[in-house]
C-alpha positions as CSV (number, residue, x, y, z in Angstrom):
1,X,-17.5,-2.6,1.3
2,X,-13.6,-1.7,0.9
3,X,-10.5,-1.7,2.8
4,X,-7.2,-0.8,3.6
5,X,-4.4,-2.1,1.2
6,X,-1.9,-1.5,3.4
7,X,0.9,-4.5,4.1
8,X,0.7,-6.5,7.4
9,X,3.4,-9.3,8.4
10,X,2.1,-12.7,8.8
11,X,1.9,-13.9,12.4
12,X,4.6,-16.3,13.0
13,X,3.3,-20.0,13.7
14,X,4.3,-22.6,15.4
15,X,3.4,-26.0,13.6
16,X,0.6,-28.2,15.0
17,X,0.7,-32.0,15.2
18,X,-2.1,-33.8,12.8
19,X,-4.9,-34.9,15.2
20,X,-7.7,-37.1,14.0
21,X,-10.9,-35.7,15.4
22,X,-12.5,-38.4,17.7
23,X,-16.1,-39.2,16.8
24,X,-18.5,-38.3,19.2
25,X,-22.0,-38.9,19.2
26,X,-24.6,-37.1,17.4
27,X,-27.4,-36.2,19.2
28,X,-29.4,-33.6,18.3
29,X,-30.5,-33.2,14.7
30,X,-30.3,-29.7,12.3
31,X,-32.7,-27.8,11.0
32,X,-30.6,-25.2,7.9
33,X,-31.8,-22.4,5.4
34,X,-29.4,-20.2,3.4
35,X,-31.3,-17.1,1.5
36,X,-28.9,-15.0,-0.3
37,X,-30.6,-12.4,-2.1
38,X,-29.6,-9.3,-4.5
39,X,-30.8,-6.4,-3.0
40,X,-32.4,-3.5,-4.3
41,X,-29.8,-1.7,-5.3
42,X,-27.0,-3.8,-6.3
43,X,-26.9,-5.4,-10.1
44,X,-24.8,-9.0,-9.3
45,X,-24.7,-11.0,-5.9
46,X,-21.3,-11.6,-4.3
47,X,-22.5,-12.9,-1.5
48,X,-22.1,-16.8,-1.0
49,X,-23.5,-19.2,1.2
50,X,-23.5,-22.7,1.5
51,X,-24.1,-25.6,3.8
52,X,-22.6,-29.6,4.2
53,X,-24.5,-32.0,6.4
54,X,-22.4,-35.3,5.6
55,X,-25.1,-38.2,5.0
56,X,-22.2,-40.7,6.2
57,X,-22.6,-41.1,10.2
58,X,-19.1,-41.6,10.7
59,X,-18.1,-38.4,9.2
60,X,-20.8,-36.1,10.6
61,X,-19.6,-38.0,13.6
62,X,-15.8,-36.8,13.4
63,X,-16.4,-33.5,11.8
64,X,-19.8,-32.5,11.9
65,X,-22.2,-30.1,9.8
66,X,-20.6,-27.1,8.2
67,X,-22.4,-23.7,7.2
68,X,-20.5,-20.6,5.8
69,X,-21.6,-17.5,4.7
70,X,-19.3,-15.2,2.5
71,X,-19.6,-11.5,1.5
72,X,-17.0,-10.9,-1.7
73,X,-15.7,-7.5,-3.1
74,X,-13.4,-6.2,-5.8
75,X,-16.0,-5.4,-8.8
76,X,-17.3,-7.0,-11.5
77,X,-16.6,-10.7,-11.0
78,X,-14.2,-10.6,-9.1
79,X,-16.4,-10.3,-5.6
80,X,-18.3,-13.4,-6.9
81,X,-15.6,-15.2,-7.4
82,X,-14.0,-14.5,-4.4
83,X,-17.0,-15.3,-2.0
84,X,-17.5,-18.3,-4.3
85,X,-13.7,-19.9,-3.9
86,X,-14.2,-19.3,-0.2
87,X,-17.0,-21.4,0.3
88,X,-16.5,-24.1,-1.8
89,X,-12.3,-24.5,-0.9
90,X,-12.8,-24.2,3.5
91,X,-15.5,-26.9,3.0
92,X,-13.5,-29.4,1.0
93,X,-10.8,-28.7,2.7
94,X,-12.2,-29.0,6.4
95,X,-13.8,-32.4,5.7
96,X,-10.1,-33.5,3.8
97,X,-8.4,-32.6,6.7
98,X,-7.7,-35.2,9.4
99,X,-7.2,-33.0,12.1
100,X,-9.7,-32.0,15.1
101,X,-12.3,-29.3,13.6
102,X,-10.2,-26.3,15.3
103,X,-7.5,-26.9,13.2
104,X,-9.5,-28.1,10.4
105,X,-11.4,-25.0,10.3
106,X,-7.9,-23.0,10.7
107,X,-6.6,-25.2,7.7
108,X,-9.6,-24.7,5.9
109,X,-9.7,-20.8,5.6
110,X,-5.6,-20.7,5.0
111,X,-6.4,-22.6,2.3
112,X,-8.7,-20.4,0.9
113,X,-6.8,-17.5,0.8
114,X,-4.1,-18.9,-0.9
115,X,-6.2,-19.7,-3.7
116,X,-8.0,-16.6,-3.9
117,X,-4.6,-14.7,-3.4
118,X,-3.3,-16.6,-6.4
119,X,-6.3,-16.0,-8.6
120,X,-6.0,-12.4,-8.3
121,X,-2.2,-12.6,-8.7
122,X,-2.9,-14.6,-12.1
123,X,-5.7,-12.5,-13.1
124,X,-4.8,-8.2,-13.3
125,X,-8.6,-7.5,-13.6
126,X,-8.8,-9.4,-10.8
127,X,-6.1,-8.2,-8.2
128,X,-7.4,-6.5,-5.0
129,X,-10.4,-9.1,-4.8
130,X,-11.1,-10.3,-1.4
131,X,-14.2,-12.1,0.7
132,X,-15.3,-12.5,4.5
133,X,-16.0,-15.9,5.6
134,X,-17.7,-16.8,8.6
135,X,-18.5,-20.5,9.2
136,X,-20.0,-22.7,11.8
137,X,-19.4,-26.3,12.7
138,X,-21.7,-28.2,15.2
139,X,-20.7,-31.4,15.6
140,X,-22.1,-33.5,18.5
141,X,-23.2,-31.3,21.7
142,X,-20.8,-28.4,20.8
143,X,-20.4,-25.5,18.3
144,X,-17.1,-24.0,16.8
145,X,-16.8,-21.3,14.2
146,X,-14.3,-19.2,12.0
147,X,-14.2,-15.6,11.3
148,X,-12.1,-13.4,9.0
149,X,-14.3,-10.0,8.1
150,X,-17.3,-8.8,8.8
151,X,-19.8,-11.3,8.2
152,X,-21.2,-12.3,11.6
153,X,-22.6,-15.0,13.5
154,X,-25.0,-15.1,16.2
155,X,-26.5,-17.4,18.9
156,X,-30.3,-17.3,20.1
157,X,-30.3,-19.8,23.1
158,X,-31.1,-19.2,27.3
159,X,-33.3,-16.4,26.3
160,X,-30.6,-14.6,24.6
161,X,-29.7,-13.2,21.7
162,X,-25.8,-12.9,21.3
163,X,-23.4,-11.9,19.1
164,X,-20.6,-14.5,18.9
165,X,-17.9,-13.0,16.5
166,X,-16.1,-9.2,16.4
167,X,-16.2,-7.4,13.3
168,X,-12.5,-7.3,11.9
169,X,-13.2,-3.9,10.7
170,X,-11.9,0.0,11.8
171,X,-15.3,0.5,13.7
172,X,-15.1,-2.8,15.3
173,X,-11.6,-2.0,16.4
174,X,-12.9,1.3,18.0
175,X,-15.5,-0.6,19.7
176,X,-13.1,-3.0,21.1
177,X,-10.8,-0.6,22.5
178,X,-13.8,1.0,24.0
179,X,-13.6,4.1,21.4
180,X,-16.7,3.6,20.0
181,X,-20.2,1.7,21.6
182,X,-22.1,-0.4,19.2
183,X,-25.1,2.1,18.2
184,X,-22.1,5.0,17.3
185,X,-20.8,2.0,15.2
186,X,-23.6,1.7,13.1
187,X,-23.8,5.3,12.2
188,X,-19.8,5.5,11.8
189,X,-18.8,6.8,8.2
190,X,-15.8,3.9,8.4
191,X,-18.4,1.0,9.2
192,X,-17.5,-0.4,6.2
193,X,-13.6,-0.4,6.5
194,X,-12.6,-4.1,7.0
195,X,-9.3,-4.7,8.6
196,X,-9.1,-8.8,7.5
197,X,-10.8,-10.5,4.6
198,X,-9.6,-13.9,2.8
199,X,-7.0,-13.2,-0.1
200,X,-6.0,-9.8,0.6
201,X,-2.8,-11.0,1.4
202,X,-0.6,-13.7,0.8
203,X,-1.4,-15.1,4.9
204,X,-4.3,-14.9,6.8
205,X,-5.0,-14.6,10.6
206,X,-8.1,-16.1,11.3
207,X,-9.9,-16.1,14.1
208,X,-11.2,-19.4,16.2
209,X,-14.4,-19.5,18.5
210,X,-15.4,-22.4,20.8
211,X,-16.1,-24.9,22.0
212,X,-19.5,-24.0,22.9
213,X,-21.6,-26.1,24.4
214,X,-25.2,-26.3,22.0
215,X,-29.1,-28.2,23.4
216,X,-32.2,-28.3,21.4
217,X,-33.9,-25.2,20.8
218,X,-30.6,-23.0,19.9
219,X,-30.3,-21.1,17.0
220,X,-27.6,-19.8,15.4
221,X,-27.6,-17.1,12.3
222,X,-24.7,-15.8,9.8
223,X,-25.2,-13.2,8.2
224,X,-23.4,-10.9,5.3
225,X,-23.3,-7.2,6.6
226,X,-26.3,-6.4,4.1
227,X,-28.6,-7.7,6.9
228,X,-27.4,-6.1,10.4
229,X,-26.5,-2.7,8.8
230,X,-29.9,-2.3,8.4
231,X,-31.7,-4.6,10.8
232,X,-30.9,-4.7,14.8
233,X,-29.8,-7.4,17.0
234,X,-33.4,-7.0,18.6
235,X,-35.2,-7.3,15.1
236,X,-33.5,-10.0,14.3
237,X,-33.8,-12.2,18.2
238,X,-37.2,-11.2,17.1
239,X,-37.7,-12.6,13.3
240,X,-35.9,-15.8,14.9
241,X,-38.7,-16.9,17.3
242,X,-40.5,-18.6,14.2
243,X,-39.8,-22.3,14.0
244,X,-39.3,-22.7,10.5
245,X,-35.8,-21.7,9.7
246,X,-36.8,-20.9,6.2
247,X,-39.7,-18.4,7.4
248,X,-37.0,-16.2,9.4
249,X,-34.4,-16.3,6.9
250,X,-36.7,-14.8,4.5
251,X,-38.0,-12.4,7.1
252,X,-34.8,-11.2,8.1
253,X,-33.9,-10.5,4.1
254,X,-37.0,-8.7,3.6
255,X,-36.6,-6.9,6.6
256,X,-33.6,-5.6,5.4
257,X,-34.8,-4.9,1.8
258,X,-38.1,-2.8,2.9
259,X,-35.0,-0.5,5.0
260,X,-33.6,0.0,1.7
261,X,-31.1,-3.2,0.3
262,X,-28.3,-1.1,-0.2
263,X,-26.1,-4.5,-0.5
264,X,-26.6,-8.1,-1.1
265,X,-28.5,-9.6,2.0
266,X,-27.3,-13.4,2.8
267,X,-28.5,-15.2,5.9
268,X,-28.1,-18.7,7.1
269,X,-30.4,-19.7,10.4
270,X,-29.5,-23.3,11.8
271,X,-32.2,-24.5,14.7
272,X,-31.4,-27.7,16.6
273,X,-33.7,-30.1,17.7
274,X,-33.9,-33.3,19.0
275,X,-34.1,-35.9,16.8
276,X,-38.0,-36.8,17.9
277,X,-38.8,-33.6,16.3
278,X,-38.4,-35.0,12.8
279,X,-37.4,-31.8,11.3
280,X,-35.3,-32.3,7.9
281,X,-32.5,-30.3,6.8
282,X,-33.2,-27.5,4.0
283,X,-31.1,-27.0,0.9
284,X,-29.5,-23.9,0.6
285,X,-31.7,-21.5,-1.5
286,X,-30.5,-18.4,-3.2
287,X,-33.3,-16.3,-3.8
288,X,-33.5,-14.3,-7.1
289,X,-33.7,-10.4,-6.9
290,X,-37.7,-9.4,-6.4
291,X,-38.8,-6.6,-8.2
């Protein structure tokens, strides 16, 4: 994965007041499995992934559970350190924050990139080193998520498999603007051109989705581009139909890895249930590279 490095002026902003999120109740329960896995071809990970279900009601209450996936580039190192600042700075930040999650999650990735855009500007070996950062929150009987890249995140609910988030990439501009459809896309020598990726630049536009309204039975997925360059949005609706969220994760990572596994592969599948289900929440895994 590269990208431009050409300069782009920040987006003027207008400040937003603080606003405490209001706790609302929580009641469906979450079912979580992060693989992040090698690849065949690639010698480090730079992928990230990580997820925070607060064990403190009142908390989960106000702000929910949190699960990111980050893709990071800029050679040795410095892609790993990237994707690792990401996730670990937007989740301590969003749950610092007293705002409502939309600006939370806002705050969270601005935060981010600042630190990752002053590592690099410390470090010279480091300079040029970037991530994408996609993260979901569900919190209560809604979903919200953030997006800077091309890391994705998907919905499987109402019989439908749906993509939720636009690649900020060349070939997802094209598509867009109607240039391009989806399968030309795939094949399209610039697929992996990003346009927007956390510390790049000194500011950040990110991009906001939600509310959405969320039941038992819905499932999202985020995923680095590893997976769906290789694997399609049927494959993967498919893959998803099993109800343990650590079966499909794996699936979907080997899926991608008997195609080839150009790139790191990292895949985070969230299923909610009621709480009558008594499903338990899994611990991220990373998943060493197979021979």
């Amino acid at each position: 994965m590269w990208w431009p490095f050409r300069s782009r002026s920040a987006p003027s902003r207008t400040p937003r007041p603080t606003v405490a999120a209001p706790a609302v109740p929580d009641p469906l329960a979450l079912d979580i499995a992060i693989v992040s896995d090698v690849g065949n071809v690639r010698e480090q990970n730079e992928d990230r992934g990580r997820s925070v279900h607060p064990g403190d009601a009142a908390t989960r209450a106000r702000k929910g559970t949190l699960v990111l996936v980050a893709d990071g580039m800029g050679g040795h190192e410095a892609g790993e350190v990237a994707s690792t600042t990401a996730v670990e700075v937007a989740a301590q930040t969003y749950y610092a924050r007293p705002e409502a999650p939309a600006d939370a999650l806002r705050l969270a990735f601005e935060a981010a990139n600042a630190q990752i855009w002053a590592a690099a500007q410390a470090h010279p070996h480091r300079q040029g080193m970037g991530t994408t950062c996609t993260a979901l929150v569900v919190r209560g009987g809604e979903a919200r998520w953030a997006h800077v890249g091309d890391s994705r995140l998907y919905r499987l609910g109402d019989g439908a498999f749906e993509r939720l988030t636009t690649d900020h990439s060349m070939v997802g501009e094209m598509v867009a603007e109607g240039l391009l459809t989806e399968e030309e896309a795939r094949h399209h020598d610039a697929r992996n051109v990003i346009t927007r990726a956390l510390g790049i630049r000194e500011a950040v536009e990110v991009t906001l989705g939600g509310p959405l309204p969320v039941a038992a039975g819905d499932v999202f997925v985020l995923m680095s581009d590893g997976l769906y360059d290789l694997v399609t949005d049927r494959e993967m609706g498919a893959l998803l139909q099993t109800p343990s969220v650590h079966e499909a994760a794996r699936a979907l990572v080997e899926r991608a890895k008997a195609r080839g596994g150009h790139d790191n592969v990292t895949v985070a599948v969230v299923r909610l249930h009621s709480e009558a289900a008594g499903a338990t929440d899994r611990e991220t895994v990373q998943a060493p590279a197979l021979p």
